[in-house]
C-alpha positions in Angstrom: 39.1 45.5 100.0 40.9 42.1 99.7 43.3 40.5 102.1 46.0 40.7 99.6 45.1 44.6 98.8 45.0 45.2 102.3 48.4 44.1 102.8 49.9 45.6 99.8 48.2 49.2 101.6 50.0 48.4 104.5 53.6 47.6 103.2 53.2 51.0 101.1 52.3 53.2 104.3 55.6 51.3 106.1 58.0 51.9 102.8 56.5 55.7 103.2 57.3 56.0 107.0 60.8 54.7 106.5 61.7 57.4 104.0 60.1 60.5 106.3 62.3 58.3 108.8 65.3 58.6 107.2 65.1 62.4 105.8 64.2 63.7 108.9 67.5 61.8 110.1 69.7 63.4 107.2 68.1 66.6 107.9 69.1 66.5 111.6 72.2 65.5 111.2 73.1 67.6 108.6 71.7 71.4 109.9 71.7 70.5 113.5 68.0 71.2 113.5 66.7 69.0 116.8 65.8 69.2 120.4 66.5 72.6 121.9 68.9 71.5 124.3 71.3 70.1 121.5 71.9 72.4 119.6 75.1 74.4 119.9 77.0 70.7 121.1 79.2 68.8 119.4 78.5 64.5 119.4 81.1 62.5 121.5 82.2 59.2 120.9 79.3 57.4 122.1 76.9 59.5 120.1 76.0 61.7 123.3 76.4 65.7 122.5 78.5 67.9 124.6 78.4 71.8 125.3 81.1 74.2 122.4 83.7 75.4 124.7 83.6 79.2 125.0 86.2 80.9 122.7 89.1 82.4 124.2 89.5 86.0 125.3 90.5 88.3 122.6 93.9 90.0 123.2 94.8 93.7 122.5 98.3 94.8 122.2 99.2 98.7 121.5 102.1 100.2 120.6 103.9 102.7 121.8 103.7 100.5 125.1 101.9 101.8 128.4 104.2 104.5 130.3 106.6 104.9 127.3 108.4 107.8 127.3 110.5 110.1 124.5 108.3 108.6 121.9 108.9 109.7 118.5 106.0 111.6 117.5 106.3 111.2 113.6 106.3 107.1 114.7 102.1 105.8 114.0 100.1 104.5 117.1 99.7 100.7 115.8 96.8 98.7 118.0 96.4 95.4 116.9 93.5 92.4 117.8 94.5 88.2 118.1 91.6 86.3 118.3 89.1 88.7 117.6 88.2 92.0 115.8 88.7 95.4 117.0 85.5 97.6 118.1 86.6 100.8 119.2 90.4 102.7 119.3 90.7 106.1 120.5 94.0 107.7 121.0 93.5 111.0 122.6 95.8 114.2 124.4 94.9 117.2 126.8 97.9 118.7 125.8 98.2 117.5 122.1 95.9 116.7 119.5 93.7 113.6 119.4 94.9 111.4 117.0 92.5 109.7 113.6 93.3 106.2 111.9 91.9 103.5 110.3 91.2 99.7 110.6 92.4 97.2 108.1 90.1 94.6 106.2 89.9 92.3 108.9 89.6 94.9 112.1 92.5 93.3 113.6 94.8 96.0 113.2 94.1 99.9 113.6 97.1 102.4 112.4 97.2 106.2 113.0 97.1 108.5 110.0 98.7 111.6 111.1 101.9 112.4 113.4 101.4 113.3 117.4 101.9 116.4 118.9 105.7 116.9 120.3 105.9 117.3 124.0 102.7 116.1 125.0 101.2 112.8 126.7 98.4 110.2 125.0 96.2 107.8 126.2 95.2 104.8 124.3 92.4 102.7 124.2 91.1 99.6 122.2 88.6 97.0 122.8 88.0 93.6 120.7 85.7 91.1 121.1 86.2 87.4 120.6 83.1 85.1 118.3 81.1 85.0 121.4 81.0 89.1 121.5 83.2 89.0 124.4 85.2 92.2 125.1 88.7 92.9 125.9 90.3 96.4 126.6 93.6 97.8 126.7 94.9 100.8 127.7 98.1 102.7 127.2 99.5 105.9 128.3 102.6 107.5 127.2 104.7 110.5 126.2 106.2 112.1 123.3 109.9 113.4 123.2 110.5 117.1 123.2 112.6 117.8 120.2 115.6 120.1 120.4 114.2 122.8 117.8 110.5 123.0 115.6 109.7 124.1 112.5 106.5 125.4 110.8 105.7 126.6 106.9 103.7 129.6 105.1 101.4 128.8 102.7 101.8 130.9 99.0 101.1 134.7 100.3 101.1 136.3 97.1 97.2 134.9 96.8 96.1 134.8 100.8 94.0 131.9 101.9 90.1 132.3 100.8 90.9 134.2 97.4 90.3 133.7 94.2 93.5 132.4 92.3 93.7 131.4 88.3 93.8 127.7 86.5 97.4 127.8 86.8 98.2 128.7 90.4 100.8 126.7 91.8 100.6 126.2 95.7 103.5 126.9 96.9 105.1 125.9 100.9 107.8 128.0 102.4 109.7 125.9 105.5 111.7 127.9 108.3 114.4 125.1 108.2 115.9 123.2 105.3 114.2 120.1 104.8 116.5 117.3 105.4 113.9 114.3 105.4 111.9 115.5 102.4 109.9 112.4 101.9 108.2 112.4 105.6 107.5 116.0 105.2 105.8 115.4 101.6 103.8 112.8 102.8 102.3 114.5 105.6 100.9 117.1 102.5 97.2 116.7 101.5 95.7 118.6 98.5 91.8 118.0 99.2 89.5 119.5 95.7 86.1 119.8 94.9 86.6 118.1 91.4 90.4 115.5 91.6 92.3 116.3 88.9 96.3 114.6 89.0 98.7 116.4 90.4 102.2 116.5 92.2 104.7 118.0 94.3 108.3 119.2 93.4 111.2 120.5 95.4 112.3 124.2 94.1 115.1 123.9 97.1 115.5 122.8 100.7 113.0 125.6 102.1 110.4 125.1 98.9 108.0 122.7 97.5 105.7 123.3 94.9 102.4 121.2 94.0 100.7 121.6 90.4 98.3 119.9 88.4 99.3 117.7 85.6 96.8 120.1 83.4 95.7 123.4 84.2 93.3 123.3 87.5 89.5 123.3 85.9 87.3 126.4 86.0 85.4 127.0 89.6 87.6 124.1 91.3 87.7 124.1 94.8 91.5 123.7 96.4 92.3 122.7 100.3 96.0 122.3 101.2 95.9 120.9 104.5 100.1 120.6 105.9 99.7 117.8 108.9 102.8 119.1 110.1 103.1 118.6 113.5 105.1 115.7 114.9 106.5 115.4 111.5 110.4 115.1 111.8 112.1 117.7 108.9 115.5 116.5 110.3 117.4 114.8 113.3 115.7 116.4 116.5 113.9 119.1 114.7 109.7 118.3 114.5 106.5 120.2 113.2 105.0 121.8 115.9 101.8 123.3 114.2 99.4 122.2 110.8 98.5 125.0 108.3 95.5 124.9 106.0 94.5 127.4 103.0 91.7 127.4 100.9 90.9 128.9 97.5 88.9 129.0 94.9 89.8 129.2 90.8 87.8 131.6 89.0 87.5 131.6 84.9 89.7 129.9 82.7 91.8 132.7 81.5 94.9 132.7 79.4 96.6 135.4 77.5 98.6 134.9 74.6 101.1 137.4 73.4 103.2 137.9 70.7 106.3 139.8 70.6 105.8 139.5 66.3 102.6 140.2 66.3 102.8 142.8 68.8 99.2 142.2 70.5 98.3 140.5 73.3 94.8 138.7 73.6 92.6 137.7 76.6 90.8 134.6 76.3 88.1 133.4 79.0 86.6 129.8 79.1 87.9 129.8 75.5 86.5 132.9 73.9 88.6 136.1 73.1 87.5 138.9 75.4 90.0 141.5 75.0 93.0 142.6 72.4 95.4 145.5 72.1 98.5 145.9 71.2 102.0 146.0 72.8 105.6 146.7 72.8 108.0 144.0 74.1 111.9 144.1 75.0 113.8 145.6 72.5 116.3 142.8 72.9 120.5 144.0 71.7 121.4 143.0 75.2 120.1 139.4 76.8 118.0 141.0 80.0 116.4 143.2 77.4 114.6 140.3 75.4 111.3 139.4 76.9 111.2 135.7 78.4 109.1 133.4 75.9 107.2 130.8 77.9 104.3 130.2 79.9 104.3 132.8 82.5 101.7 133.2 85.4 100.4 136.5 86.9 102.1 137.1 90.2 100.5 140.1 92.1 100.2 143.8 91.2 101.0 146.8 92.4 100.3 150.6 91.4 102.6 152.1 91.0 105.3 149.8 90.6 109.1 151.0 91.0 111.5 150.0 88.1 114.9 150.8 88.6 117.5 149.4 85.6 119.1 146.3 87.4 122.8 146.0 87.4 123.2 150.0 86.2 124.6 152.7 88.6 122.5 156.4 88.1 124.9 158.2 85.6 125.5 155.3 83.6 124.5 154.5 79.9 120.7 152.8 80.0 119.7 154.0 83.8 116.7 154.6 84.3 114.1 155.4 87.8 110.5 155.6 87.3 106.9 154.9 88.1 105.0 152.8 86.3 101.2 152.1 86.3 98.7 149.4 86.3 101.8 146.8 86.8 101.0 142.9 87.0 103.9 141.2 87.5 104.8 137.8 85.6 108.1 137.1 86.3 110.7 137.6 89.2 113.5 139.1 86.7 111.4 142.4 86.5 108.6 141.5 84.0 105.5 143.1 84.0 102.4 143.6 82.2 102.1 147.4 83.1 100.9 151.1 81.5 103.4 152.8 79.5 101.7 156.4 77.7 105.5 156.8 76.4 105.4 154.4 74.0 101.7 153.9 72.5 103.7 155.1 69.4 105.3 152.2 69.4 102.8 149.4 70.8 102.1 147.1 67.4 104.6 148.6 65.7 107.8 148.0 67.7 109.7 146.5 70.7 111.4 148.8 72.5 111.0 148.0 75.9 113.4 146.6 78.4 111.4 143.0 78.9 108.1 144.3 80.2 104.8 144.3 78.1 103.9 148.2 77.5 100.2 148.6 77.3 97.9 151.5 76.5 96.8 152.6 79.8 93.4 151.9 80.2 94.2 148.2 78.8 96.4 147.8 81.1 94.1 149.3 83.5 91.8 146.8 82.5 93.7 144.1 82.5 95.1 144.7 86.3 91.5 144.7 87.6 90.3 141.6 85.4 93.2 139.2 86.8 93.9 136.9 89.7 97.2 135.1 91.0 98.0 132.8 88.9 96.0 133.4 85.2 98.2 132.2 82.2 100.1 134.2 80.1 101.5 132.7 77.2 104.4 135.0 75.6 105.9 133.8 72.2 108.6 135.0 69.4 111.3 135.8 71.5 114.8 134.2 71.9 114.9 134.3 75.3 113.1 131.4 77.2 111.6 131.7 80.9 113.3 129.3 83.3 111.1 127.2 85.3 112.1 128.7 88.5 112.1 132.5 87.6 109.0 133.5 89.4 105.9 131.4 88.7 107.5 129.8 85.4 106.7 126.1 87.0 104.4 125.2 83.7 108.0 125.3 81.9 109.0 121.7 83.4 107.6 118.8 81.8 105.2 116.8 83.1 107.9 113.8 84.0 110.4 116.3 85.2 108.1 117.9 87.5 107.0 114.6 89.0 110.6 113.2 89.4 111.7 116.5 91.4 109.4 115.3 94.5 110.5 113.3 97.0 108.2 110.5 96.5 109.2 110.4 92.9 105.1 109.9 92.0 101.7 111.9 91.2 99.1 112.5 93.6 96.2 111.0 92.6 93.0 111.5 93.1 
């Protein structure tokens, strides 16, 4: 090769060097990629590189504060992280009930779900670490405040926990006091189901609340209430002192449509007619003796079933005493769908009852075997209509009425 070539070679292997050179600069300074012992440190002013400085300890603060005492137990346990993320919180009692929450997005705070027991002490603990997986731990130990009186609620006993119940059975709480903060006391309520349909609650009066679907409960639904009542305050000094839980189960979609023109009453399951005879309604010429028209839902039975003439002494005109058989009842103003031999004569032909629904006897035999708390019964062609709070008659609210008679003024949704 040529003196000239040669040099030209050499001034391309140099221009070459320069550029590895200078990328493997970039490159360095740009990913920190280098000697072991520099990475992690930070260039001073004279190009040298110093150690990061250790992040500062993560701090925990919990409230109620360590050795509080007469804590309120409906206030939440709030345990909250600066400079770091929260691990671990446990808030536990010997003589209460351990408590659950949940972090936020972040982990820097941690908030109890449910109230603390009345009466009884808690420990608190939370750990946090800082970026350099540092921990920090805090504890804090107090006590609630012993209310002045308790209260506690029964769960619908017309269909006990673990039964069976129809698509339109309303789940219905009973309180031992009147209900003075309503909106606490709903929102400690939890409806838990195996398929989530909408749903809400409604106060029937101080002592009541009712929840019910927006649309009938599906077929084979699954229902939990679960009442987190304890702790919860119903009114100034008066607190929860024990949670309830029922379960049951829906069977069939059945409905039953009567007609006080037609004089028959049908049985439909999942949609197809089952069962059909005819019946003899309330004869009607005074107001208690017109049958209610509405959507009714079966509320017990009993056999036999007393029916005594309300508002009538014995001796009187229209008094009446007997027995009658195979009764389901569907209303709390004395309606029932219930045996009547007497007046097969008139079943399809004429209503001459005093509001009930006269069957042949071994329909109505039937039928009080087939049913469960809370099937539908539809009853139509009457002048009377079925108030929403006779009985079961919930279905006879709106959909927007029902939701604005809760405290919370909104649906439950799934």
């Amino acid at each position: 090769m040529s003196f000239d070539n040669d040099a030209v070679y050499a001034r391309r292997v140099v221009g070459a060097v320069l550029v590895i050179a200078a990328v493997m600069a970039l490159v360095d300074v740009g990913h920190g990629w280098g000697r072991a012992e520099d990475r992690g440190a930070v260039p001073t002013a004279s190009g040298s590189r110093s150690p990061t400085p250790a992040a500062a300890a993560a701090r925990v603060s919990i409230e109620p504060a360590d050795d509080a005492r007469k804590v309120r137990p409906d206030r939440p346990v709030v345990v909250r992280a600066a400079g770091g993320r929260l691990t671990s919180v446990s808030v536990t009692s010997k003589d209460g009930r351990d408590l659950s929450g949940s972090f936020d997005a972040d982990r820097t705070t941690w908030t109890s779900t449910w109230a603390m027991s009345p009466s009884a002490r808690y420990v608190a603990k939370a750990t946090a670490e800082n970026r350099d997986h540092e921990a920090t731990t805090e504890t804090s130990a107090f006590r609630t405040l012993t209310p002045r009186a308790t209260f506690g609620a029964t769960a619908n006993t017309i269909a006990p926990g673990g039964s069976t119940v129809g698509v339109g059975f309303p789940l219905i709480l009973d309180f031992s006091v009147p209900i003075e903060d309503k909106a606490d006391v709903e929102r400690a309520l939890e409806v838990r189901m195996s398929r989530p349909v909408e749903g809400a609650w409604h106060w029937t009066s101080d002592t009541q609340i009712v929840f019910r679907p927006k649309e009938y409960w599906p077929a084979h639904q699954k229902i939990r209430l679960v009442a987190h009542l304890t702790g919860v305050r119903a009114a100034p000094g008066v607190f929860g002192d024990k949670n309830l839980s029922k379960r049951w189960t829906v069977g069939e979609q059945v409905i039953v449509k009567a007609s006080a023109k037609t004089k028959r009453a049908v049985v439909y399951e999942n949609g197809e007619k089952v069962k059909s005879w005819p019946v003899s309604m309330g004869q009607g010429g005074v107001w208690k003796y017109h049958t209610t028209s509405g959507i009714h839902l079966t509320m017990g039975r009993s056999n036999p079933e007393q029916m005594i003439s309300p508002g009538i002494e014995k001796g009187q005109p229209g008094y009446y005493d007997e027995l009658v058989y195979w009764a389901v009842r569907i209303s709390n103003s004395g309606e029932y769908i219930h045996s009547m031999p007497s007046t097969v004569w008139a079943q399809g032909r004429q209503n001459v009852s005093h509001g009930c629904i006269n069957s042949p006897p071994k329909k109505a035999e039937w039928f009080y075997e087939y049913q469960h708390p809370g099937d539908v019964v539809v009853i139509t062609g009457t002048p009377r209509k079925l108030e929403y709070d006779n009985g079961w008659g919930f279905w006879q609210k709106s959909w927007k009425s029902w939701v604005a008679g809760g405290a919370l003024n909104k649906p439950v949704t799934p």
